[in-house]
PDBQT receptor file of N, H, CA, C and O in Angstrom, charges set to zero:
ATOM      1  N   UNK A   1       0.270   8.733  -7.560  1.00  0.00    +0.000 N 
ATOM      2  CA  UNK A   1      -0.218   8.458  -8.899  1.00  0.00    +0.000 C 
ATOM      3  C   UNK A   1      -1.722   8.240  -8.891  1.00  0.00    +0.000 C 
ATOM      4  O   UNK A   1      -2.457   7.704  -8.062  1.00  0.00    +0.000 OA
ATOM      5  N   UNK A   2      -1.911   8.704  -9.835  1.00  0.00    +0.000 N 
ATOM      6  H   UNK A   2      -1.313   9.139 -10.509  1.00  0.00    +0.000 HD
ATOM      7  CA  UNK A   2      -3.522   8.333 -10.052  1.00  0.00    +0.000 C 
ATOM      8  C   UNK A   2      -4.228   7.092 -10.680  1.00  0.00    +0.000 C 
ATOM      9  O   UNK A   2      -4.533   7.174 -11.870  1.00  0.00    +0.000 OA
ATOM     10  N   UNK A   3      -4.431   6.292 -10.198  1.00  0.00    +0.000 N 
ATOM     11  H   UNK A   3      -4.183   6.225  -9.232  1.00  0.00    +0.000 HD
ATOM     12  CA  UNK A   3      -5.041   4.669 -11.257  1.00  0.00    +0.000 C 
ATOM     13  C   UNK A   3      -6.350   4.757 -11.272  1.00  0.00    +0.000 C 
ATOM     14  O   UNK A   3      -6.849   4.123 -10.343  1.00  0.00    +0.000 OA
ATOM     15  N   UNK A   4      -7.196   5.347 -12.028  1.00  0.00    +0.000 N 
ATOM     16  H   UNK A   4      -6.791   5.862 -12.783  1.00  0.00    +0.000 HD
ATOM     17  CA  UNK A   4      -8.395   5.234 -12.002  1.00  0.00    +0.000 C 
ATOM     18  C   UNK A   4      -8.979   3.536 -11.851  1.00  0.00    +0.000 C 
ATOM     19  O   UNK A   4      -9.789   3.254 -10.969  1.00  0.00    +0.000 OA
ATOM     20  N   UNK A   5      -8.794   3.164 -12.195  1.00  0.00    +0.000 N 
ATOM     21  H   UNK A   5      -8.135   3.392 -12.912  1.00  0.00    +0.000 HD
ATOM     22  CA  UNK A   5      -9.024   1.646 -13.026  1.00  0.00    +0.000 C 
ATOM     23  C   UNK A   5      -8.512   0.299 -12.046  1.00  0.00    +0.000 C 
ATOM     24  O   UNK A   5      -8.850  -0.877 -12.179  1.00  0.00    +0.000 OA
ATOM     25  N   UNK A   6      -7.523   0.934 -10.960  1.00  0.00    +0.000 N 
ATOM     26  H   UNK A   6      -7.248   1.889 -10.851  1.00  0.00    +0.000 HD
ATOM     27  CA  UNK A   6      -6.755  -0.404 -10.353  1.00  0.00    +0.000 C 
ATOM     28  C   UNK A   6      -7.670  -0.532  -9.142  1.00  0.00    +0.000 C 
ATOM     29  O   UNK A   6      -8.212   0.285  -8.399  1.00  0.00    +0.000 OA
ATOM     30  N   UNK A   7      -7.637  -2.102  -9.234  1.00  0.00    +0.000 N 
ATOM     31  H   UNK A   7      -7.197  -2.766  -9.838  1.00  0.00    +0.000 HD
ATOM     32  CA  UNK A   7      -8.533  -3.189  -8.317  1.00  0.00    +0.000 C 
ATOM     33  C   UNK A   7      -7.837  -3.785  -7.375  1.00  0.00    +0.000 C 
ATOM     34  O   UNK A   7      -7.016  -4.699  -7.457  1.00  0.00    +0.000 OA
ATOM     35  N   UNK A   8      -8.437  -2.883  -6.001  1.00  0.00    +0.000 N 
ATOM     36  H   UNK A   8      -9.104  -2.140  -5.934  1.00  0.00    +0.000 HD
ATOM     37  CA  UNK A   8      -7.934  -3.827  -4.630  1.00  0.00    +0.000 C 
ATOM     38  C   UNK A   8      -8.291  -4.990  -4.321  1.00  0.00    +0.000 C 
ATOM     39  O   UNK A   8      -9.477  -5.315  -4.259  1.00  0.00    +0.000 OA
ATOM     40  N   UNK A   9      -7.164  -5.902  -4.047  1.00  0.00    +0.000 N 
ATOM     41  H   UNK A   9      -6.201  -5.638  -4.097  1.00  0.00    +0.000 HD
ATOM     42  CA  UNK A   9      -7.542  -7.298  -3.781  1.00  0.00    +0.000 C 
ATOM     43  C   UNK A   9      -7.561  -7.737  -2.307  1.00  0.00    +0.000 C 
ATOM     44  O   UNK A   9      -8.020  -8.787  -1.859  1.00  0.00    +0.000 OA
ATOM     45  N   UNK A  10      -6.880  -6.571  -1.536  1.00  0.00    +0.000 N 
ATOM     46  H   UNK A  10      -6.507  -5.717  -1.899  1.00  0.00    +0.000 HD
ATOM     47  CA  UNK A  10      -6.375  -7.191  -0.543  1.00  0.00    +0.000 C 
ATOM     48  C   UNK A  10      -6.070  -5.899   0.453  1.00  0.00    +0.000 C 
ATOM     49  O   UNK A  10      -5.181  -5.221  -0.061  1.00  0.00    +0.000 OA
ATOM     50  N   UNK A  11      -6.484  -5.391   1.604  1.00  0.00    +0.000 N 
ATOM     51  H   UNK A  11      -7.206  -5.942   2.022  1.00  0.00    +0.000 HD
ATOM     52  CA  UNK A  11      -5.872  -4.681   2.599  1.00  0.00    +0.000 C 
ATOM     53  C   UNK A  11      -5.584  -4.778   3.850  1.00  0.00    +0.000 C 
ATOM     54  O   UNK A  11      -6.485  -4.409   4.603  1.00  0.00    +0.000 OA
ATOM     55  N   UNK A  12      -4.683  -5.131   4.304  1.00  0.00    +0.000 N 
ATOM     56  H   UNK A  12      -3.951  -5.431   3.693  1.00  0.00    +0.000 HD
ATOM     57  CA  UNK A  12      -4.399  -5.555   6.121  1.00  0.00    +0.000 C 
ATOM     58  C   UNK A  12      -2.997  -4.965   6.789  1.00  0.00    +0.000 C 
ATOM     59  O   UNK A  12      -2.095  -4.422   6.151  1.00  0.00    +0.000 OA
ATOM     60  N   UNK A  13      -3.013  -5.102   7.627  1.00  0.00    +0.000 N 
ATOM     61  H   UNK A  13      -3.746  -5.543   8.145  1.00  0.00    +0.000 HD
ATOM     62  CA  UNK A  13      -2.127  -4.268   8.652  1.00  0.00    +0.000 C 
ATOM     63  C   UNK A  13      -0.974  -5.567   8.793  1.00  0.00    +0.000 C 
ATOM     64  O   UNK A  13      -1.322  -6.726   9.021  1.00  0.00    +0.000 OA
ATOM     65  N   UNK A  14       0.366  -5.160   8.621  1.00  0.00    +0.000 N 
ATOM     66  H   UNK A  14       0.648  -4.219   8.436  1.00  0.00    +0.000 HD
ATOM     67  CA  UNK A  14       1.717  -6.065   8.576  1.00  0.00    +0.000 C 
ATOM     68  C   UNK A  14       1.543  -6.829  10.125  1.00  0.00    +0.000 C 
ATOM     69  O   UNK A  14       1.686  -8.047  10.240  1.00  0.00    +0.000 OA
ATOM     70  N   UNK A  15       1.217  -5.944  11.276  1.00  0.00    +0.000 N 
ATOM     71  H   UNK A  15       1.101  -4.955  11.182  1.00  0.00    +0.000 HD
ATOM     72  CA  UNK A  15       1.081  -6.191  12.725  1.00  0.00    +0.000 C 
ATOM     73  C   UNK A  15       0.000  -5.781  13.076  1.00  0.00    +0.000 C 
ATOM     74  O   UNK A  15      -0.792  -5.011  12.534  1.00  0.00    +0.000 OA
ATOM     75  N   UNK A  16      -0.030  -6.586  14.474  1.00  0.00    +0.000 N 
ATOM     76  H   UNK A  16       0.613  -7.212  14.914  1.00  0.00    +0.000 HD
ATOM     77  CA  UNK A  16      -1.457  -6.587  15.323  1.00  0.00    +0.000 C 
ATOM     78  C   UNK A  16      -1.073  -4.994  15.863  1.00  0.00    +0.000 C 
ATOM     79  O   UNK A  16       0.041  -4.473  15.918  1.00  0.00    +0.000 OA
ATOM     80  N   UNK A  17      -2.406  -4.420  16.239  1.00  0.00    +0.000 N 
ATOM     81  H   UNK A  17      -3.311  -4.844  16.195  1.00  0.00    +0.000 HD
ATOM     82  CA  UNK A  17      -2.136  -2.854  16.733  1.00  0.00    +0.000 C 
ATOM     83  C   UNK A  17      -1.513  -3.027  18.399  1.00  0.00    +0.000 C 
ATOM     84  O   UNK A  17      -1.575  -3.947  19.215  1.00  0.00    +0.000 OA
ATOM     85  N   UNK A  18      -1.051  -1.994  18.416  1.00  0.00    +0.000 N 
ATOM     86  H   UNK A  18      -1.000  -1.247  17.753  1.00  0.00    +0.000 HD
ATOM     87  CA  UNK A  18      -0.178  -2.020  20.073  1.00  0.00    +0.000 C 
ATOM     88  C   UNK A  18      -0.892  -0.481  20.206  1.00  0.00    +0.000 C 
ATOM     89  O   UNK A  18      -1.431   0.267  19.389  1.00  0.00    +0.000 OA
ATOM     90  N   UNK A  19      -0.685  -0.422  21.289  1.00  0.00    +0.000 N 
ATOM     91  H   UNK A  19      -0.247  -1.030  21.952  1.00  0.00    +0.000 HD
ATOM     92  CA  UNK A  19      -1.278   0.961  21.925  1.00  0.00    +0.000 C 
ATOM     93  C   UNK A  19       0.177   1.858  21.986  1.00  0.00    +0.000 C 
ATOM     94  O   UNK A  19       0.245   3.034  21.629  1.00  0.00    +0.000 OA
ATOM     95  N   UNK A  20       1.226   1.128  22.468  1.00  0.00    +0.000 N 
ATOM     96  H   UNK A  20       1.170   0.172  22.758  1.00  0.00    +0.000 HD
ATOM     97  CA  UNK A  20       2.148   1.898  22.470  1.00  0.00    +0.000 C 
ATOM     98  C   UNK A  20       3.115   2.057  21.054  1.00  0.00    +0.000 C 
ATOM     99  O   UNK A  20       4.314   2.336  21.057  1.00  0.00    +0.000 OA
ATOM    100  N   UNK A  21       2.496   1.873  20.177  1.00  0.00    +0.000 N 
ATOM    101  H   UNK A  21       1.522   1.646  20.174  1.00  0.00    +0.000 HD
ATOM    102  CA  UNK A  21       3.159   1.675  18.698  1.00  0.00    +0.000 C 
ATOM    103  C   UNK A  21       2.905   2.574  17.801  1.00  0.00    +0.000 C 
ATOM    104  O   UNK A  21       1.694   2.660  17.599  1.00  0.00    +0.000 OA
ATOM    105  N   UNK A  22       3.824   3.608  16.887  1.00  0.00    +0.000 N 
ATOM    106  H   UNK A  22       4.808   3.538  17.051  1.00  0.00    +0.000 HD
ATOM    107  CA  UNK A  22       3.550   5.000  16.533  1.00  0.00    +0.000 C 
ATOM    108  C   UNK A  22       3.256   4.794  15.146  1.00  0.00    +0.000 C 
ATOM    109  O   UNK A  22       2.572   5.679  14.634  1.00  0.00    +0.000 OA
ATOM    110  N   UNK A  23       3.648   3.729  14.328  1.00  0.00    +0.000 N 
ATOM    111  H   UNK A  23       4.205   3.010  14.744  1.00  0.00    +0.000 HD
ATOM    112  CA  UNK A  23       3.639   3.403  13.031  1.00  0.00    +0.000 C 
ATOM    113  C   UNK A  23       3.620   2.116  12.716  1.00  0.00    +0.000 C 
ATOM    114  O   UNK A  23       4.216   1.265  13.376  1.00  0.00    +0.000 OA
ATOM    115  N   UNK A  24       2.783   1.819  11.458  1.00  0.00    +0.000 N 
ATOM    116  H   UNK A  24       2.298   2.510  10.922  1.00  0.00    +0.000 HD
ATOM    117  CA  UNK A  24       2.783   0.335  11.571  1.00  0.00    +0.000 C 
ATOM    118  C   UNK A  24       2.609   0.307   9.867  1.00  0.00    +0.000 C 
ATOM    119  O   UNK A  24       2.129   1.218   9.192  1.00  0.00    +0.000 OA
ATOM    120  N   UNK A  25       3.189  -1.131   9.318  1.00  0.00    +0.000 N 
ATOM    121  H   UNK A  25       3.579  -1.871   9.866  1.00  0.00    +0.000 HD
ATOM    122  CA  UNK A  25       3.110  -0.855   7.705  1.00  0.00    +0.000 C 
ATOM    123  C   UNK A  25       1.476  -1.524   7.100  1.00  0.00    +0.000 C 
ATOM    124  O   UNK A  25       0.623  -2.041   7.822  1.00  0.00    +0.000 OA
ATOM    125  N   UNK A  26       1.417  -1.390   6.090  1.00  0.00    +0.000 N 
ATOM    126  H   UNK A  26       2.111  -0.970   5.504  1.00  0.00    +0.000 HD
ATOM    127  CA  UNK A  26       0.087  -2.081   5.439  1.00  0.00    +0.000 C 
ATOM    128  C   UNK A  26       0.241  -2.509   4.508  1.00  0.00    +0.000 C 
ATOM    129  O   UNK A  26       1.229  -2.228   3.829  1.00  0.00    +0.000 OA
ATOM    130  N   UNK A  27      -0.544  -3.225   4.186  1.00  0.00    +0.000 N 
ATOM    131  H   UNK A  27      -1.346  -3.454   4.737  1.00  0.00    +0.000 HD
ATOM    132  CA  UNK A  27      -0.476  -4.872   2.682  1.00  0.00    +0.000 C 
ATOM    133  C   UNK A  27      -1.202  -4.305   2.106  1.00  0.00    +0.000 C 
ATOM    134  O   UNK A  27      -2.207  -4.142   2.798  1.00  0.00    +0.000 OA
ATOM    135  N   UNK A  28      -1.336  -3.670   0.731  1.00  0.00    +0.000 N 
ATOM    136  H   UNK A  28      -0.520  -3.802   0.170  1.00  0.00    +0.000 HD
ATOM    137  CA  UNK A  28      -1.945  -3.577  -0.551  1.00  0.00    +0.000 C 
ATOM    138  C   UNK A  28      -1.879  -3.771  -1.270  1.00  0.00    +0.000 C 
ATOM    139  O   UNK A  28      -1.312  -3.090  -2.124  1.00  0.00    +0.000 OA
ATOM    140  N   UNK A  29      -2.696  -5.411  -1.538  1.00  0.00    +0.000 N 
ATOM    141  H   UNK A  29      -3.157  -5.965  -0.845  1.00  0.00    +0.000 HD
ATOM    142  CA  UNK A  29      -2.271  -6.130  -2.777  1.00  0.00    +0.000 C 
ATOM    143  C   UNK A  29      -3.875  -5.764  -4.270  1.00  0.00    +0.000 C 
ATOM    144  O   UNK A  29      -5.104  -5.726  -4.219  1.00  0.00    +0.000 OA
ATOM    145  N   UNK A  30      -2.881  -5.596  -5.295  1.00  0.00    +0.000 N 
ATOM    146  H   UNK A  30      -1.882  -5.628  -5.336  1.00  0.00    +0.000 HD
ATOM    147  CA  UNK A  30      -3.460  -5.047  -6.592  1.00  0.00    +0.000 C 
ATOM    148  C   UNK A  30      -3.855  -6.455  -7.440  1.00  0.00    +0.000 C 
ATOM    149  O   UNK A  30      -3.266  -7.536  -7.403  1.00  0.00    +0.000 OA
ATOM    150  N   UNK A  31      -4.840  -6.141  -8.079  1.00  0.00    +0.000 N 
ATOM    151  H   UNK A  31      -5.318  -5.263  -8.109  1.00  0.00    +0.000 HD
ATOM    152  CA  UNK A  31      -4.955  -7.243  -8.856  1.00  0.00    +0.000 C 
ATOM    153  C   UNK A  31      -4.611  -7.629 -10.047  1.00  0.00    +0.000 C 
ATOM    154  O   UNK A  31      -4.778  -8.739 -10.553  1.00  0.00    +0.000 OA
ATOM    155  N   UNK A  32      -3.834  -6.137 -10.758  1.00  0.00    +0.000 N 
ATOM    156  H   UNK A  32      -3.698  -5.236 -10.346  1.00  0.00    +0.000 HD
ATOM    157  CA  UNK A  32      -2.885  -5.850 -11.289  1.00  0.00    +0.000 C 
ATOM    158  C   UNK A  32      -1.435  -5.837 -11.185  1.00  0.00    +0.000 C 
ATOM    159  O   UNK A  32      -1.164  -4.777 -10.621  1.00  0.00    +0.000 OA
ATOM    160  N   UNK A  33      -0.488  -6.399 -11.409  1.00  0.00    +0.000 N 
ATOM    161  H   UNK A  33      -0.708  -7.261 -11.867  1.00  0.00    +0.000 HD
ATOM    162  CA  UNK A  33       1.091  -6.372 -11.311  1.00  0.00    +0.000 C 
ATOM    163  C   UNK A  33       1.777  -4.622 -11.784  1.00  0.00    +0.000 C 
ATOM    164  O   UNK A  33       2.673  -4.006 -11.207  1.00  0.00    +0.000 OA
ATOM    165  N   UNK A  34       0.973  -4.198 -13.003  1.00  0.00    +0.000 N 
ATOM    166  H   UNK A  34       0.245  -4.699 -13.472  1.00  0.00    +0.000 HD
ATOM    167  CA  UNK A  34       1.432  -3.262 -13.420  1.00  0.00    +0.000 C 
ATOM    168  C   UNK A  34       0.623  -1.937 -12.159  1.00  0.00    +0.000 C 
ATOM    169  O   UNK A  34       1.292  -0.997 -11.728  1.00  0.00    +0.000 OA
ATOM    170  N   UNK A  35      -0.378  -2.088 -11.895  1.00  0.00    +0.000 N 
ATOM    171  H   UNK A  35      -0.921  -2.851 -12.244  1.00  0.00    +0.000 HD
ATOM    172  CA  UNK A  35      -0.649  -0.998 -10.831  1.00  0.00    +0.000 C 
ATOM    173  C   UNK A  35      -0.073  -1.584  -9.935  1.00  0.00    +0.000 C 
ATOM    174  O   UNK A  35       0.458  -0.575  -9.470  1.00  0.00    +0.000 OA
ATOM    175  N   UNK A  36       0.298  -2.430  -9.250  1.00  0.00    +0.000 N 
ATOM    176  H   UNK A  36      -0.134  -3.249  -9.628  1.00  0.00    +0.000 HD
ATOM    177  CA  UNK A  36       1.367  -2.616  -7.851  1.00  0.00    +0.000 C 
ATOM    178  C   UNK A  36       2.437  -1.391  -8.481  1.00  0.00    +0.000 C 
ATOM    179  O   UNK A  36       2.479  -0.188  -8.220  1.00  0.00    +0.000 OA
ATOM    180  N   UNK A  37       3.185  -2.136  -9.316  1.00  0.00    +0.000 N 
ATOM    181  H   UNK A  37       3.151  -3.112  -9.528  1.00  0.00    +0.000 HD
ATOM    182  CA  UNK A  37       4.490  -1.484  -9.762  1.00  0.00    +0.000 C 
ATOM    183  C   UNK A  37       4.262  -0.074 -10.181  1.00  0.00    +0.000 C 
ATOM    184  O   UNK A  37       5.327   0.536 -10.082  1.00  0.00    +0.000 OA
ATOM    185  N   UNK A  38       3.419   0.590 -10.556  1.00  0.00    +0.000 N 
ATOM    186  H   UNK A  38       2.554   0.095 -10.637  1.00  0.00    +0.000 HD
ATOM    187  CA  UNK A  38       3.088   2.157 -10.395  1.00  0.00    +0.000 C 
ATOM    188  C   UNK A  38       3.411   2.747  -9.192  1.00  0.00    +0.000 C 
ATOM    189  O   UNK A  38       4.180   3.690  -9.001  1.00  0.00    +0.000 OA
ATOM    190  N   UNK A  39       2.609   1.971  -8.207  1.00  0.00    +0.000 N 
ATOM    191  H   UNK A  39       1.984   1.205  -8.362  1.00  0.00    +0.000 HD
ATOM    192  CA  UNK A  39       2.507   2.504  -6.764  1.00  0.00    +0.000 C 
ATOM    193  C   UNK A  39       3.958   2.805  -6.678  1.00  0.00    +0.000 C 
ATOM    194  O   UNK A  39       4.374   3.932  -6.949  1.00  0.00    +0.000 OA
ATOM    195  N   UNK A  40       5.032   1.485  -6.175  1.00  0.00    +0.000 N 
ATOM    196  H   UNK A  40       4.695   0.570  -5.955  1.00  0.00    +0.000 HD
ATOM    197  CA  UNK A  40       5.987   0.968  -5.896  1.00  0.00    +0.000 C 
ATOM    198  C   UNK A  40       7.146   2.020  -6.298  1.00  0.00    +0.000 C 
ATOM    199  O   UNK A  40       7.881   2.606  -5.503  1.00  0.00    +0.000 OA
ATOM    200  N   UNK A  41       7.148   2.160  -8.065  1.00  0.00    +0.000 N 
ATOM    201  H   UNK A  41       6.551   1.684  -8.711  1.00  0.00    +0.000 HD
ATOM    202  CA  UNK A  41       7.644   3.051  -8.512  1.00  0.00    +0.000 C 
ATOM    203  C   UNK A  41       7.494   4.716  -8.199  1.00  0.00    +0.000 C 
ATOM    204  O   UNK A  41       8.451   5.490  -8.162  1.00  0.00    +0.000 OA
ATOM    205  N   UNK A  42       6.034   5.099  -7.977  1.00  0.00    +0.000 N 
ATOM    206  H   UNK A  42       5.257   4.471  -8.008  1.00  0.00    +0.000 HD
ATOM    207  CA  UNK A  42       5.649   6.584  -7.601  1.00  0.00    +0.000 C 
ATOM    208  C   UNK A  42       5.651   7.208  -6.793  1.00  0.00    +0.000 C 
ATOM    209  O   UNK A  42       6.145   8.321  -6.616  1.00  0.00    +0.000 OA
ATOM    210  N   UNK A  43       4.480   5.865  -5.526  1.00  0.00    +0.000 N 
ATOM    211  H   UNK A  43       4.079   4.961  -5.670  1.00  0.00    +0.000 HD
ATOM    212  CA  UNK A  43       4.427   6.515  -4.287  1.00  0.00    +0.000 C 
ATOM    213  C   UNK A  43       3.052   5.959  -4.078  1.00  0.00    +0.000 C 
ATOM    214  O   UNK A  43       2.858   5.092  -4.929  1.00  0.00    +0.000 OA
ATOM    215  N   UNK A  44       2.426   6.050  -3.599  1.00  0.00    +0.000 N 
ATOM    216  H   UNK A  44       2.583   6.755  -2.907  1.00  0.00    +0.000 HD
ATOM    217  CA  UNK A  44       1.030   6.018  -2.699  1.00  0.00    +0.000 C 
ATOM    218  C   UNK A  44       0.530   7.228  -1.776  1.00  0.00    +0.000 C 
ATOM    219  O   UNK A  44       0.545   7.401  -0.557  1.00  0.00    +0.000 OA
ATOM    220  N   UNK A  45       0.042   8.058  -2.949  1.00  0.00    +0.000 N 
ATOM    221  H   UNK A  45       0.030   7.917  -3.939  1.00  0.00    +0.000 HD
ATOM    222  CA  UNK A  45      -1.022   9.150  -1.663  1.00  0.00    +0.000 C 
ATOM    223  C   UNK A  45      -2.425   8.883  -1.289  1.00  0.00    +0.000 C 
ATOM    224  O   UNK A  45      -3.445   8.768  -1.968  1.00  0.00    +0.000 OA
ATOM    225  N   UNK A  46      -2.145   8.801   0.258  1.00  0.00    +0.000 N 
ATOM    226  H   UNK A  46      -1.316   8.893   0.809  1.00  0.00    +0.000 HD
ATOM    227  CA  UNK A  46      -3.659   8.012   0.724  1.00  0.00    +0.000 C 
ATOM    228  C   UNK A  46      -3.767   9.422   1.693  1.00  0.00    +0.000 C 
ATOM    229  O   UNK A  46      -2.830   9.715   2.436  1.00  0.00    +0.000 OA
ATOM    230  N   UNK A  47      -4.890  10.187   1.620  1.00  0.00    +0.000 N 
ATOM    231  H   UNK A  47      -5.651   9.949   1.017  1.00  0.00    +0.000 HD
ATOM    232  CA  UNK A  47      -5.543  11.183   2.313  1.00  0.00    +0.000 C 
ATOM    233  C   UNK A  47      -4.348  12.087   2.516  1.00  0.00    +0.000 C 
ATOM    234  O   UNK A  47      -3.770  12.319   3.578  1.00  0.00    +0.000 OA
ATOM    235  N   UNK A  48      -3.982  12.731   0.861  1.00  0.00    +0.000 N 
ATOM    236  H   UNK A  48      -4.451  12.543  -0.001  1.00  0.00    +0.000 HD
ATOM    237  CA  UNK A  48      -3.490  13.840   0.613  1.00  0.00    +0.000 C 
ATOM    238  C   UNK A  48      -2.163  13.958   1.550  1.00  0.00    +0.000 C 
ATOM    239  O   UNK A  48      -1.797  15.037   2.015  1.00  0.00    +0.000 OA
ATOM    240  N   UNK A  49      -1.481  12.728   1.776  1.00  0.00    +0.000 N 
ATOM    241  H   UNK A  49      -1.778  11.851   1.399  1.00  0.00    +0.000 HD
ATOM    242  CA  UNK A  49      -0.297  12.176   2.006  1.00  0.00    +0.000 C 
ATOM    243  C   UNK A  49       0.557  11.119   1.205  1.00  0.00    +0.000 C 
ATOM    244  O   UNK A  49       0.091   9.980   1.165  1.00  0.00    +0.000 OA
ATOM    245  N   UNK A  50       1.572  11.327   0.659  1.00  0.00    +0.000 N 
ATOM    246  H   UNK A  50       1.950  12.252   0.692  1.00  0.00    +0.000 HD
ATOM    247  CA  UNK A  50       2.321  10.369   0.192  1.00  0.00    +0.000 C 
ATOM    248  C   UNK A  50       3.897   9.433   0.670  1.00  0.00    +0.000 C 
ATOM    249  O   UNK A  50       5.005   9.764   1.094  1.00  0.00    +0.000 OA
ATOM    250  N   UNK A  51       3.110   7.935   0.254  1.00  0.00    +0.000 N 
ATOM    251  H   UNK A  51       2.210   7.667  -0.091  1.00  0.00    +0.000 HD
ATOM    252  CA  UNK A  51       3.799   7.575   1.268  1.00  0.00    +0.000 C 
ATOM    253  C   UNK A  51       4.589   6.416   0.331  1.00  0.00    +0.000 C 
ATOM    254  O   UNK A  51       3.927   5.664  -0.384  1.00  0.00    +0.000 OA
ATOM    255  N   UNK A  52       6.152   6.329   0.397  1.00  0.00    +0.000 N 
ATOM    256  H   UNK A  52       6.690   6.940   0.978  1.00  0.00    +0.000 HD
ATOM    257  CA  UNK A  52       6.707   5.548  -0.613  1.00  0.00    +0.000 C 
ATOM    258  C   UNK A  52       6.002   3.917   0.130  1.00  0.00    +0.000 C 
ATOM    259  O   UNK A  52       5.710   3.635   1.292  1.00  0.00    +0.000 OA
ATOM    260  N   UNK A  53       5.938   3.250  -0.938  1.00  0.00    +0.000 N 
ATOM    261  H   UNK A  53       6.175   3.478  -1.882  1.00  0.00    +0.000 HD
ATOM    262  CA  UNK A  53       6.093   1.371  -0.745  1.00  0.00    +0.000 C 
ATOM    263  C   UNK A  53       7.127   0.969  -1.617  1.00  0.00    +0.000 C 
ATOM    264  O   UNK A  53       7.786   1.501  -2.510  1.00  0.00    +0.000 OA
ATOM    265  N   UNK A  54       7.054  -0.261  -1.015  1.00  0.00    +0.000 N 
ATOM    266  H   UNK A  54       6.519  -0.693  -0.290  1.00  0.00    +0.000 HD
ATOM    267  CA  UNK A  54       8.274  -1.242  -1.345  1.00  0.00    +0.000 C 
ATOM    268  C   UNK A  54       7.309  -2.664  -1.697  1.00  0.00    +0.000 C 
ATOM    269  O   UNK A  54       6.144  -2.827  -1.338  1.00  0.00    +0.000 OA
ATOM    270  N   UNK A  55       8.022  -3.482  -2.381  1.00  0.00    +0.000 N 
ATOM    271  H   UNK A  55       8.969  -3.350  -2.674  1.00  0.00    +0.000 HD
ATOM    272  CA  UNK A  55       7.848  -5.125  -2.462  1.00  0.00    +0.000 C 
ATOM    273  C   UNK A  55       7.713  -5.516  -1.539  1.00  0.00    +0.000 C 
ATOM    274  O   UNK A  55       8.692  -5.427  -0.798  1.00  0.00    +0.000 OA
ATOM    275  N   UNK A  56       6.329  -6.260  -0.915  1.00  0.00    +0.000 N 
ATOM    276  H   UNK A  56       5.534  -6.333  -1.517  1.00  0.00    +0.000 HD
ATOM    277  CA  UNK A  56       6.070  -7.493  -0.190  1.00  0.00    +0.000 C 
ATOM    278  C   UNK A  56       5.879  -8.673  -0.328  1.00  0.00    +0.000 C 
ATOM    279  O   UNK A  56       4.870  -8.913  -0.991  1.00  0.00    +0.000 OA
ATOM    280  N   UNK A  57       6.456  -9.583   0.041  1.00  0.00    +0.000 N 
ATOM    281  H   UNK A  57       7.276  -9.388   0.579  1.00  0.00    +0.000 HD
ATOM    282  CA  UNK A  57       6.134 -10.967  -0.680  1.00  0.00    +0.000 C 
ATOM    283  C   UNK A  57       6.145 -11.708   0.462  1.00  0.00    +0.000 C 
ATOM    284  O   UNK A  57       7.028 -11.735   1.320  1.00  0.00    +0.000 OA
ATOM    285  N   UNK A  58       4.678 -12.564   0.413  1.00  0.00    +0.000 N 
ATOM    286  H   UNK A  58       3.961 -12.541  -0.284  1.00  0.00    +0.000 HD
ATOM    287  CA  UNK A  58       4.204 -13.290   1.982  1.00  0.00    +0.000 C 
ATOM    288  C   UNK A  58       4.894 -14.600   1.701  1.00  0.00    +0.000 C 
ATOM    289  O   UNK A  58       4.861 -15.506   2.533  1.00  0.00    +0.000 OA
TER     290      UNK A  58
């Protein structure tokens, strides 16, 4: 989806990096509820890849 307008509040890695580790998830918190729930609902394409998310709650 496209959000022109939505404001990152927040980006970090779920885990510390491992060398031997092939995938790892990431925290992107919006400062918006309704652009979280776009993502959530659409997808997230980050460098012409799309990648579903889910609900995180720390």
């Amino acid at each position: 989806p496209f959000i022109p307008q939505a404001e990152i509040k927040y980006i970090g890695w779920l885990t510390r990096n491992a060398p031997t580790k092939a995938a790892s998830s990431i925290i992107i918190e919006f400062s918006k509820p309704e652009d979280a729930n776009k993502i959530i609902d659409e997808g997230l394409i980050w460098q012409g890849e799309v990648f579903q998310c889910e609900r995180y709650e720390r």
